[in-house]
N, C-alpha and C positions, 0 to 999 in steps of 0.2 A: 714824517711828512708824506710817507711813500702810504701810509696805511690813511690818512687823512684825505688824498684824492682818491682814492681808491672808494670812499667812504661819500664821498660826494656826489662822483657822478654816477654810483649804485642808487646815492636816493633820488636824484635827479630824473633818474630811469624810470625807478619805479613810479613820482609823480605825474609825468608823461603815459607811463599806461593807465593808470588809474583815471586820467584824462580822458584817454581813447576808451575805456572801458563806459566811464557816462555815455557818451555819444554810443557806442554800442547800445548801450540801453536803452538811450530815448528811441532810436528807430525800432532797437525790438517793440517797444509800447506801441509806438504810433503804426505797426504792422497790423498788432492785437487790434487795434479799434478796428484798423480796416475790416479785418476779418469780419470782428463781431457787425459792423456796419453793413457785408456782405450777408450775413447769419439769420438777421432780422428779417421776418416776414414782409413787411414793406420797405425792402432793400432795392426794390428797383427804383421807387417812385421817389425813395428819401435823396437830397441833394447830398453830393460827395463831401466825404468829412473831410475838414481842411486838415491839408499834411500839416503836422507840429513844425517848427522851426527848432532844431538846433543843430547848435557852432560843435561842430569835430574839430581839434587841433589840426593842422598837416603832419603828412607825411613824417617831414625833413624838418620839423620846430627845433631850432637849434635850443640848447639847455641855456637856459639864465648863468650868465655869469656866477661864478661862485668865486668871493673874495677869501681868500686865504691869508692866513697871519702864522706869523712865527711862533705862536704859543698854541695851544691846545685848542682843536675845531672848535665854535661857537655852536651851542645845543641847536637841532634840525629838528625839532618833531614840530614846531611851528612852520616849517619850509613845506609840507602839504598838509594841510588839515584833510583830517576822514572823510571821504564824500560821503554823503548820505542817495543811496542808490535801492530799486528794490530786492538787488541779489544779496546785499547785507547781511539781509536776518536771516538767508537760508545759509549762508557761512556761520553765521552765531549758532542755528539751531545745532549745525552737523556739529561743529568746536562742542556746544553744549552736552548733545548725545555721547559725544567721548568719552566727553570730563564722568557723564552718567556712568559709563559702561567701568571708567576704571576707576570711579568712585566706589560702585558695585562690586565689584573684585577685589579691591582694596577693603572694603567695609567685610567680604568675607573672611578673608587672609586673617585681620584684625580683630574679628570679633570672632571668631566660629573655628578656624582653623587652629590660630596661633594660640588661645585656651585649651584647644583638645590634645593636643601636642607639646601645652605644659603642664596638663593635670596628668596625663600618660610619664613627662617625664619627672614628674615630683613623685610619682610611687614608684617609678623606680628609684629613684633616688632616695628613698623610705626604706627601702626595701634593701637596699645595695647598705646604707646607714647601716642598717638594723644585721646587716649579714656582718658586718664587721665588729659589730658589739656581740654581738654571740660570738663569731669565731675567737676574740678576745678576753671572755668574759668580764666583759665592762658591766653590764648590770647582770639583775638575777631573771631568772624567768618569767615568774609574775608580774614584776617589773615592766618587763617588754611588753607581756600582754597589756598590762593598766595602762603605758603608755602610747598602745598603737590604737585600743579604744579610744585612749583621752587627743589621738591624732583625728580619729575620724572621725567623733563628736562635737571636736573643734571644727574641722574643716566643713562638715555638716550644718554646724550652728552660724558660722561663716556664707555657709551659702544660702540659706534660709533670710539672712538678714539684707543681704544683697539680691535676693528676686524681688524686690518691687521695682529696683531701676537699672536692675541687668538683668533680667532674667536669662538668656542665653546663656550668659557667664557662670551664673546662678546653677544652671543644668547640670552644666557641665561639673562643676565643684559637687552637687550633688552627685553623679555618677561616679567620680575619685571616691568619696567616702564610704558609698556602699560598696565597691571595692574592695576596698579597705576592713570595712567591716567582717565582710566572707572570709577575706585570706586569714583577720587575725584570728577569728571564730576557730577556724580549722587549723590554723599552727597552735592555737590553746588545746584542742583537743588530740590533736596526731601527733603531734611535736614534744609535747610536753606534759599531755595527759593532767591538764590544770582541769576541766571541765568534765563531765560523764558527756556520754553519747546523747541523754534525752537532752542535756540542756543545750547543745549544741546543734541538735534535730531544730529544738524548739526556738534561739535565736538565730537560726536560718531561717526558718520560716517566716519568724517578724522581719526579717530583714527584705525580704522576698513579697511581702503582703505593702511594707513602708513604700517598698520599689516601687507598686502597684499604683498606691496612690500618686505618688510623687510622680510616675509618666501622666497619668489622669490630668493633676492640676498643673505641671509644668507644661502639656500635652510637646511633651519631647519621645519618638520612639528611641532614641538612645538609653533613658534611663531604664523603658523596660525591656530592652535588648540585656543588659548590662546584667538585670535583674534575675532573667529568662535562664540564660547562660549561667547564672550562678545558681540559679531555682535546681538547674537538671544537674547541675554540678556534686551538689549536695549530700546524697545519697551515695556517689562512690568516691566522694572524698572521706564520708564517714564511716566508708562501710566498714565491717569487722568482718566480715568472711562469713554469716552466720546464718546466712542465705532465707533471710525473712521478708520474701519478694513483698508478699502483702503487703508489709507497712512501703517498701518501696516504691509498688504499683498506686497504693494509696496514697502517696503523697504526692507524685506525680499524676495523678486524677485529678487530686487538689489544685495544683497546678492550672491544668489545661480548663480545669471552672475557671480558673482565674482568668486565662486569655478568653476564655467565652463573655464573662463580664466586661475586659477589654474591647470584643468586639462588638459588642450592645452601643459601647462610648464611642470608639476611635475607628474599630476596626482597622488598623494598622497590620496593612498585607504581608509584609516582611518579618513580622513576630509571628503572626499567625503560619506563615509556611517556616519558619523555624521550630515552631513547637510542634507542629506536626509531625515535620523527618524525624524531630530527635524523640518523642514518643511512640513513634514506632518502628525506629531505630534499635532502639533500648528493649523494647518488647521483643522486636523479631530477634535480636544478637539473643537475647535469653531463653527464649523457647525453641530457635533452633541446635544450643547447646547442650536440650533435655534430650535422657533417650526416651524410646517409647513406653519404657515399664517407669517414667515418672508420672508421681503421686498426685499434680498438679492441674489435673483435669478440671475440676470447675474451679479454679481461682482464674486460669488461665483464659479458659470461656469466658467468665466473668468479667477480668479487666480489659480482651480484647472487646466484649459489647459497648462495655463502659469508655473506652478510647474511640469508639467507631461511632457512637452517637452522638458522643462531645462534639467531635470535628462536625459532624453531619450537622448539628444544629448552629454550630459556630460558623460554618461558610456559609451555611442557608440565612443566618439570621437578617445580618445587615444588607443582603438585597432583597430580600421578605419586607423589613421596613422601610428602606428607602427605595424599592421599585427599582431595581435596578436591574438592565441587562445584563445576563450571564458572559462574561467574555471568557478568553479562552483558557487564563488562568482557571478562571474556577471550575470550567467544565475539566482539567487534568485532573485538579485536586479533589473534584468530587468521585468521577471515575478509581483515583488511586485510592481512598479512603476505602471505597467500597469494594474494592478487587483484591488491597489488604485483609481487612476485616476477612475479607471470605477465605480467601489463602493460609490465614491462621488458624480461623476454625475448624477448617478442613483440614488442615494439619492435625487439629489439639484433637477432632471428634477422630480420625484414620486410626490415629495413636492408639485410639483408647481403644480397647476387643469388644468391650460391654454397647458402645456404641456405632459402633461402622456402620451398620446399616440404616443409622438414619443421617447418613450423608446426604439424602435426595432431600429429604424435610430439611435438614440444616440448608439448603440452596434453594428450596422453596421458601422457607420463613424470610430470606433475603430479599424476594423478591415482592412478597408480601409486605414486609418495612416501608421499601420502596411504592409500592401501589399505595399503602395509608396514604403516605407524603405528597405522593401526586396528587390523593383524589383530595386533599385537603388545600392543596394547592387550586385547585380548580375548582373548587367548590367556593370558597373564599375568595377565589380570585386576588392571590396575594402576592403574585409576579408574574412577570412576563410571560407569554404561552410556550417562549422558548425554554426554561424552566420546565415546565408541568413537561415537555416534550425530553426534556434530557433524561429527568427523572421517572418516566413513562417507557421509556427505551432501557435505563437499566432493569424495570420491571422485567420487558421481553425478554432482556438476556438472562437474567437468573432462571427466568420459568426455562427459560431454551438448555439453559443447562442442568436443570432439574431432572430433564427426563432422560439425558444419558448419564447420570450419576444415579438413577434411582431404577428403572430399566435398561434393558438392552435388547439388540437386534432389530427389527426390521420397522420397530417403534420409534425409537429415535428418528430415523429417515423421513417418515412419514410427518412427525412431528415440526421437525424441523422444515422439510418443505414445504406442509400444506402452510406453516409460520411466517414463510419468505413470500411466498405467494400471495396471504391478506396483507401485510406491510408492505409489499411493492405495491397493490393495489391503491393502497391506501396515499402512498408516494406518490404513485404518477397521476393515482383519475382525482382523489382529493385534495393536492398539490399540499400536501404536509412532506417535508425536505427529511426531515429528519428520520422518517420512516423509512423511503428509499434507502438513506447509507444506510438503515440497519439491517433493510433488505440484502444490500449489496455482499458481505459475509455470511449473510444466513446462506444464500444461493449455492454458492460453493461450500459450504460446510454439509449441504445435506445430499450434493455429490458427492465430495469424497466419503459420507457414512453409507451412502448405497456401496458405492464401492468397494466399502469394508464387509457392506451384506454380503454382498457377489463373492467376493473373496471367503466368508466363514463358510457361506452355503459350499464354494466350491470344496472348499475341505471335507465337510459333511457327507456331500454327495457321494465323494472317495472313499467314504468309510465304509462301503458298503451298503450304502440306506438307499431304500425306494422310494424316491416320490414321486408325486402326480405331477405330470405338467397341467401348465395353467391353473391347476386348484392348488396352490404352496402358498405361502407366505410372502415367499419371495416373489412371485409373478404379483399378487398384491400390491404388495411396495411399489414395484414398479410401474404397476397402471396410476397408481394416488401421486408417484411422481411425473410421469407423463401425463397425466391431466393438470395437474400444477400449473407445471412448466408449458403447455399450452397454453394457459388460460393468460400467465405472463407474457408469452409472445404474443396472443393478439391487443394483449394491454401496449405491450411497446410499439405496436406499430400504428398505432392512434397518435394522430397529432398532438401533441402536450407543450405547451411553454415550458423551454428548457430552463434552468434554472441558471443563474450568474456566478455559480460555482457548485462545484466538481462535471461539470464536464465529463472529466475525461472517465469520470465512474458511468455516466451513460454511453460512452461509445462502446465500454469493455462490455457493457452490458449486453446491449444492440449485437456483440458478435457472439458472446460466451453462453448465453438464453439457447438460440434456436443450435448452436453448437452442441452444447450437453445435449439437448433436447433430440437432436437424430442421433447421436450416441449412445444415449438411454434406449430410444426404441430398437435401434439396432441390435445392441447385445441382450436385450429383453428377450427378447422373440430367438435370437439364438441360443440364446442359454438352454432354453424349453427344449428346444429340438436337441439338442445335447443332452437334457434331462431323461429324454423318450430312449433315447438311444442307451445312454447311462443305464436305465432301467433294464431294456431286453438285453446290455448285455451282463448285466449282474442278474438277471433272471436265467440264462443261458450254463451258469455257474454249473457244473458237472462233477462229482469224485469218483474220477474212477476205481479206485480203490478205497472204498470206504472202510473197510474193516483196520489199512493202514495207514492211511492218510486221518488225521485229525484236525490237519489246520490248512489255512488257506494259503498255504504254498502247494500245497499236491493238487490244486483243484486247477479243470479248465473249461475256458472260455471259449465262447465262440466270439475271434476278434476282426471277423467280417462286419457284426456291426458299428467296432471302431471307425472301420473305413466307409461305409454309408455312412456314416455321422458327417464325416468333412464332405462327404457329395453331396447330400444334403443342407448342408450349412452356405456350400456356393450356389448349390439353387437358389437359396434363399438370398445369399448376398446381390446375384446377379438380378435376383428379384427387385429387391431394393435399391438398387442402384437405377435400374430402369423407370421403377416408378416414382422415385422423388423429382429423376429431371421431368417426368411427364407432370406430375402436381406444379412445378415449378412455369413450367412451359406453359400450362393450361390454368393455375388458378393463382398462382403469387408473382410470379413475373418478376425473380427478384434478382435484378443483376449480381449480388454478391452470393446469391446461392449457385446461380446458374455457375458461376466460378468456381464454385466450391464442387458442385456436381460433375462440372469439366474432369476436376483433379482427381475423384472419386472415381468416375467410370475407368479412368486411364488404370488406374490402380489396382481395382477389379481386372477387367480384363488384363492387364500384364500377371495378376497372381494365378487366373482361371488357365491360359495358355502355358504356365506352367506349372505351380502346383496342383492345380486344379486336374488337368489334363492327366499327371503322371499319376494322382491317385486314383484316376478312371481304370485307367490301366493296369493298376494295382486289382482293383474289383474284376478286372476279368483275368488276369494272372488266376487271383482267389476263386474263379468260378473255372477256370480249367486245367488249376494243377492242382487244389487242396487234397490234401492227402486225409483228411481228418474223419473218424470214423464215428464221430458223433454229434456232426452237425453236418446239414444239407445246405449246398449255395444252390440259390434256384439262377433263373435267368434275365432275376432281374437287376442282377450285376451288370448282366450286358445292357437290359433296357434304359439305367437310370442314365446311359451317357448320352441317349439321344435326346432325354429330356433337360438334362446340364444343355447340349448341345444348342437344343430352342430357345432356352431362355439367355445363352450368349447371345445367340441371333438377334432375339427381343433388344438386348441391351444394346447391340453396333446401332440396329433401328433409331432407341432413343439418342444415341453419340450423335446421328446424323441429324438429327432435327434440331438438337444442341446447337450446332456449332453451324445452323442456319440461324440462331438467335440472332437479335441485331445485334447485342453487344460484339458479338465476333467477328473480324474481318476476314475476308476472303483466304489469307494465308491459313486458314486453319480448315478450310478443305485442302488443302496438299495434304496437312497430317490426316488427315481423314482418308486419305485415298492411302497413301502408306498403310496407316492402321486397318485398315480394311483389306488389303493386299497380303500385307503379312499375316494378318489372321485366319482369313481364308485358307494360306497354305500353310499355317500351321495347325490346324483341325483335318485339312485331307490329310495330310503326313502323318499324325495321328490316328486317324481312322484307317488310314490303307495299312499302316501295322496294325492295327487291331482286324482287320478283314483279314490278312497273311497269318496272323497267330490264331483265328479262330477255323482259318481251312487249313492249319497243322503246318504252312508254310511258315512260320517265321526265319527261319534262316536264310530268307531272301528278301529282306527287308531291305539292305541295301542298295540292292540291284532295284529294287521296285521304285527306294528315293530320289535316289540318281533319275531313273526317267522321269519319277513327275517331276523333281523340280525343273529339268529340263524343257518338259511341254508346257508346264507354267509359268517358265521364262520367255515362251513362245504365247502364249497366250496373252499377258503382258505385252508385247512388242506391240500383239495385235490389235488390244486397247489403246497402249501410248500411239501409234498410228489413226486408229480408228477416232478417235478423241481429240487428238493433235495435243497428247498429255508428254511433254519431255520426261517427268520425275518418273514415270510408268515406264517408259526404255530406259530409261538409264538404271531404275530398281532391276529391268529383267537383265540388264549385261550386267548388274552386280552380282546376281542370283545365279545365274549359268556360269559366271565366273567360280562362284563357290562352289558350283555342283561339279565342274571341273577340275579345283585343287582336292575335292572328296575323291574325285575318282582313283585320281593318277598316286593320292598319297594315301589312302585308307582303304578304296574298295579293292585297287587292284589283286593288294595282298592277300584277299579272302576271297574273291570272288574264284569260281571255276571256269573252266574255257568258253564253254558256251556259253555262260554267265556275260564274262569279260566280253564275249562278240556280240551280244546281244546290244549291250549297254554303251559299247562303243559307237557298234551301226548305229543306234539310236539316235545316240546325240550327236553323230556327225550329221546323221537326217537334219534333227531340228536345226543343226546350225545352219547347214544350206537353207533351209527353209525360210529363216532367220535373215541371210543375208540376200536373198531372192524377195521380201518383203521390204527391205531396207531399200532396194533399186530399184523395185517397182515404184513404192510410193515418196520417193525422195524429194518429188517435190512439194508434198506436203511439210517434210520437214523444213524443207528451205524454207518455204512461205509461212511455214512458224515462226521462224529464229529471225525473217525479215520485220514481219509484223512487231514481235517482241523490241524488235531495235529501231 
């Protein structure tokens, strides 16, 4: 009874909404005309569409009595008939799409899954059988074989008579049998030694050729997976140990014809990158387990050409005939085919002694292959230009590696850069894409081979050899790369439509171009001056004892030109540092150099003020204490400081017109007034020891630092005053502070008395003087510090 009302006024309910649910819908409609009545072009002038009428239930419609009996409810599906509404059939269509999806899943489960998962578990169950009648000896041998044939003949003939109205089903039972067929072939021959090796070579084979057809007309890739796997199988299920690669390589050649014929049909991508790993798989495991004195040199060339064409014409084929764009699969597989191939040959020709030297030809003929294919491809016009450009680009790569495998030194570089420079060309002003990325590693590859120039030359030059500057090879090289590489930077700084991918290989470009490019010219031009130097001082070379000295340890040098070598080389640095910001400043205007030059000058000048500086002083040490009785220092140890000296000057000059760029805000004249402070006194302080040690005084070096830096703490005041500069006094009260804890803690201990009196009255002067400028002009200061606030 309790389940019986409960049962009622559930349906009760539900007729009530289904009620309200019409009346929902006829005002939905009668909105829609409105609309569409709004929608119409002559919607103003057309008279108003009459509202529809219809009856909504109320609210509060109490439910129809429902008469209850003591026996079993009376059937209700007559108590609401179905409305007919237009939201109906979009309920039926979603119900319908269900019913589809897990029709669909269900028709897989049933047709496709639940066979492949009983033909898998019927060989085992064959096979489980069959292990327990041998471990019993239930039948005899021959036996077993006749009847795992007469199992998969059956099961074969079985499923040939059921592909007209299952085929699906039909595959599958085909693939059990051919199964079946392999294992028994190879338990007749390994297990039981029933058959010879040919005849079991040769029903492999039919087994294998049958597979072939049978994926063709079932066109199922399952059966020639099944097939494939048991193709490559073959050969080391049968092997004897006897090591008769040929017929091995040759039957596996036979093979991958076969998927080439496949891909003529089907082209089925998952066979075809199976047959490829595992043929040269199988190749590379066997020829990197030869040593170098095996016999196998052209069997091995031979079947790698023979493996590297197959593939090459097999992936080429089916998009050759069907026009098809190259995606990204095939651009790996074509790449790895080709990068194989050459890695083997190179291997197999290394090996060989008779051969090594035509490793550059063997990486030329590669590339050559490659260019037929292009230029037939473009001649014909038989795919897509993205093709002709792939296979066009591994052209450029073999040639590019042809010339460091077949020459060496300062050849390669040249080749390779003048290489990078027509294919960036070619990328940016011809908008061919593929040229730039191959541009993009040429670039840096014939950097670091300069680099490796620079490096063998530097050894070279160590050995004692004389060469010419500017007329070498090596200065060569590097003007053919510095003309390059210019002609590239003004190609990148042409406006070009960027491309909608790689990016970010143009940004790295934009910085790492004009980058190499002042790093190339820089160390150019120093090397040379290194070379000049190198030369006088291996021409300088002396025995003085020649009668006992034989070798070049008793021999000496004059090694004052080591030290002009590095004064020279900061001339030159501070040369360069001056004039790029001035190119920049006057003809490129290029804010990310001008930054670059920023960080450049600092770097120069912090290494000149000290390295720079100390091995000045080193050249006049060398010109006023050498003891050497066979070499003359003349005076131009002393002159070359005032010329380092000018070309510092030159450089503070370009710092200060720097960092008036606009890019630069105002806070980088304080670092400029600092750096030009500190500079200043660190070249007198240097100089006035070089003045004290050249009038025999040096041992009053102290006593002389002490006062300047003290008057140029005063000096300073009288700037930060004169200027209304705060940073400028407060550097001089840093500075007199220092020249203060010098005194009391370093000079006092050395100085002598009238030393110490001097140096005291001194700087007690400048202090008074110091604090008599401070009271005088205080209210400059004030009127600074008010204004600042």
């Amino acid at each position: 009874m309790d389940n019986s009302e409960k049962l009622n006024l559930l349906l009760v309910k539900l007729e009530n909404l289904l009620l309200r649910q019409q009346g929902f819908e006829a005002e939905i409609q009668a909105l829609r005309q409105e609309v569409k009545a709004l929608q119409s072009p002559d919607s103003a002038n057309a008279p108003k569409a009459a509202e529809p009428t219809f009856i909504s239930p109320p609210k509060n419609t109490p439910p129809n009595p429902v008469i209850q009996h003591a026996a079993t409810p009376q059937p209700v599906p007559s108590a609401f008939p179905t409305p007919q509404n237009p939201l109906q059939p979009n309920f039926a269509d979603r119900f319908k799409r269900e019913n589809i999806v897990k029709s669909d899943f269900e028709k897989f489960i049933g047709e496709n899954l639940i066979s492949k998962i009983g033909i898998l578990i019927l060989i085992i169950g064959v096979a489980i059988g069959a292990k327990y009648a041998i471990d019993h000896d239930m039948i005899s041998p021959l036996t077993r074989i006749v009847l795992g044939y007469a199992m998969g003949a059956g099961l074969m003939g079985f499923a040939i008579k059921l592909k007209a109205k299952y085929e699906n089903f039909s595959a599958v039972l085909v693939s059990g049998a051919i199964a079946i067929m392999y294992f028994i072939t190879y338990a007749a021959y390994d297990f039981y030694a029933l058959i010879p090796q040919a005849l079991a070579f040769g029903l492999m084979v039919i087994f294998t050729s049958f597979t072939v057809v049978a994926a063709i007309q079932y066109n199922k890739q399952v059966i020639a997976h099944i097939g494939l796997v048991g193709a490559y199988a073959v050969p080391f299920l049968l092997s004897d140990g006897s090591g008769k690669v040929g017929g091995l390589f040759s039957y596996i050649a036979i093979i991958n014809i076969g998927i080439l014929v496949l891909s003529f049909k089907k082209y089925w991508k998952p066979l075809f990158y199976v047959s490829f790993g595992l043929s040269w798989l199988i190749f590379s495991a066997w020829r990197f387990d030869l040593s170098s004195e095996s016999q196998y040199f052209v069997l091995a060339l031979l079947f790698a050409s023979i493996f590297f064409i197959t593939f090459y014409i097999t992936n080429l084929a089916y998009k050759v005939i069907k026009r098809e764009v190259f995606g990204l699969s095939d651009v790996v597989i074509t790449l790895l085919n080709a990068f194989i191939f050459y890695c083997m040959g190179y291997l197999i020709i290394a090996d060989n002694k008779n051969s090594a030297e035509f490793l550059g030809l063997f990486t030329l003929a590669n590339g050559i292959i490659h260019f037929v294919v292009s230029l037939i491809i473009y001649k014909r016009q038989l795919a897509d230009k993205n093709l002709f450009y792939l296979i066009l680009a591994l052209v450029i790569t073999f040639i590019t590696m042809a010339v460091p495998v077949q020459l060496d030194g300062g050849w390669v570089t040249i080749f390779w850069t003048v290489e990078a420079a027509i294919l960036f060309y070619l990328g940016r002003v011809k908008q061919i894409a593929i040229y730039e990325k191959l541009s993009f590693p040429l670039i840096f590859l014939a950097f670091l081979s300069l680099l490796e120039d620079w490096a063998s030359y530097a050894s070279y030059y160590g050995s004692y050899q004389v060469v010419k500057p500017i007329f070498n090879v090596g200065f060569l090289t590097a003007v053919i790369f510095i003309g390059s590489f210019s002609w590239m930077f003004s190609i990148s700084k042409k406006e070009t439509e960027k491309p909608a991918e790689w990016i970010w290989m143009r940004q790295i470009l934009s910085y790492s171009i004009p980058s190499i490019l002042l790093f190339v010219v820089y160390i150019t031009f120093s090397l040379e001056i290194s070379k000049h130097f190198n030369n006088l001082f291996e021409i300088s070379k002396i025995n003085p004892h020649p009668k006992t000295n034989t070798d070049y340890s008793g021999y000496t040098y004059n090694y004052n030109y080591e030290k002009l070598k590095i004064a020279w080389i900061y001339i030159y640095t501070l040369f360069f540092a001056a004039a790029l910001s001035y190119f920049n400043l006057k003809k490129l205007k290029s804010n990310e150099l001008a930054i670059a030059c920023l960080a450049i000058n600092l770097l120069v000048i912090a290494l000149f003020l000290t390295n720079g500086l100390y091995n000045l002083s080193e050249l006049r040490d060398e010109y006023l204490f050498s003891d050497n009785n066979y070499f003359k220092i003349g005076t131009f140890n002393i002159g070359i400081r005032y010329v380092s000296i000018g070309f510092f000057a030159l450089l503070i000059i370009m710092f200060y017109q720097l960092i008036n760029y606009s890019l630069f805000k105002s806070s980088f004249k304080t670092l400029f007034d600092y750096l030009l402070y500190i500079s200043i006194l660190w070249v007198i302080s240097s100089e006035l020891i070089n003045i004290l040690a050249l009038a025999g005084l040096d041992g009053n070096y102290k006593l002389g630092l002490s006062i300047l830096w003290g008057s140029y703490s005063l000096f300073l005041i009288g700037m930060g005053l004169a200027k209304n500069k705060k940073h400028l006094r407060i550097g001089a009260m840093v500075l007199f502070g220092i020249t203060l804890i010098k005194l009391f803690v370093y000079d006092i201990a050395y100085l002598s008395t009238i030393s110490k009196t001097i140096v005291f009255v001194s700087l007690g002067i400048l202090l008074l003087i110091i604090s008599f400028l401070y009271n005088k002009y205080k209210h400059l200061i004030i009127d600074d510090v008010e204004t600042k606030n």
